[in-house]
C-alpha positions in Angstrom: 154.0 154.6 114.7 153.3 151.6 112.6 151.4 148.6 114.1 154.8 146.0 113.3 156.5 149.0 116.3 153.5 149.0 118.4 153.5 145.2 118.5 157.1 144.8 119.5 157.0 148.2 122.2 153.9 145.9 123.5 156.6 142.6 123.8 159.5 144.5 125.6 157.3 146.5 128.1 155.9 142.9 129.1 159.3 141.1 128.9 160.3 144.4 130.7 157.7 143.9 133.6 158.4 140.2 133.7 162.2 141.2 135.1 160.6 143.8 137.3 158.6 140.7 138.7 161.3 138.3 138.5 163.4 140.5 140.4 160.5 141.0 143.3 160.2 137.8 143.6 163.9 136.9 144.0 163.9 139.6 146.9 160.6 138.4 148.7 162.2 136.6 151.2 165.0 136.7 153.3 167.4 134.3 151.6 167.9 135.7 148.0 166.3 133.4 145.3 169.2 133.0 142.9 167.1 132.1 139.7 164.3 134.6 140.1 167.2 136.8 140.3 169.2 135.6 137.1 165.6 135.3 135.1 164.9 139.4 136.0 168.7 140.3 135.0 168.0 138.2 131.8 164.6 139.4 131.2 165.9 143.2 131.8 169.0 142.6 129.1 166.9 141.4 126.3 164.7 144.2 127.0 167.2 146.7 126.7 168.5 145.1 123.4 164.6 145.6 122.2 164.8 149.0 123.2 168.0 149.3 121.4 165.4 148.0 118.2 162.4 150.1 118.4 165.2 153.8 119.2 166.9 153.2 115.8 163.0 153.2 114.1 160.7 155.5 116.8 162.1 158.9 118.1 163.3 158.9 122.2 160.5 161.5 122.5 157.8 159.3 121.6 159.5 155.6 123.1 160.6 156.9 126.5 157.0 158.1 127.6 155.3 155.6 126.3 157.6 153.2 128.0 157.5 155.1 131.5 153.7 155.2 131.0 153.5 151.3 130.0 155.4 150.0 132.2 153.8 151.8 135.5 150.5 150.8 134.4 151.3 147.5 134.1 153.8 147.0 137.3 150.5 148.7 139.1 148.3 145.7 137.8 150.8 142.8 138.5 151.6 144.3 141.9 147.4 144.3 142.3 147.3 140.7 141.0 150.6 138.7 141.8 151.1 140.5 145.1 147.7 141.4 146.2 149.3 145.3 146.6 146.7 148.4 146.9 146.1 151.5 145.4 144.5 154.4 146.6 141.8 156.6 144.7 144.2 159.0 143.7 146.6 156.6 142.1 143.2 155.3 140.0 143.1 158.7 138.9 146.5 158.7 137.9 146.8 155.5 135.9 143.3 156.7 133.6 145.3 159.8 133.0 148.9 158.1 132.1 146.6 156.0 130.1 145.1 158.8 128.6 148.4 160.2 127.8 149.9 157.1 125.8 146.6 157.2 123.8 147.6 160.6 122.6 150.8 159.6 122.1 150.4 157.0 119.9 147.1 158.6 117.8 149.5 161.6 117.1 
């Protein structure tokens, strides 16, 4: 994968995760927060037209694990930052080897 795809995979997982947030936080309380909420469905469509962009260059073999792996990584460490969430051992374990996994993913 060439560094210009890597670059703009790295921009729609976070614009991605941003919407994932968005969304949390429009559902944190009881009353629904209407613009967290319209910010996440916004966020979410311009990630699918990125997506859109990087499956007509990469091949849906490579993109869709990398963005299942990307995006749980990073959900895990906004949820650990922004909502002060926890993780157990075991889920440590798992995230070095998803990490692992998009390393070899991208070297090959």
């Amino acid at each position: 994968m060439n560094p210009q795809l890597i670059w703009a995979f790295i921009l729609f997982s976070i614009m991605g995760v941003f919407g994932d947030i968005a969304l949390k936080m429009a559902g944190a309380k009881a009353d629904t927060h209407w613009t967290w909420l319209i910010v996440g469905i916004l966020s979410h469509v311009t990630t699918g037209l990125g997506w859109f962009y990087l499956l007509r260059r990469e091949r849906l073999s490579t993109i869709g694990p990398m963005l299942t792996i990307t995006n749980t990584v990073l959900i895990i460490v906004f949820g650990l930052l922004l909502f002060q969430e926890k993780i157990s051992s075991r889920e440590a374990l798992a995230i070095v080897f998803a990490v692992a996994s998009l390393t070899l993913l991208i070297k090959w």
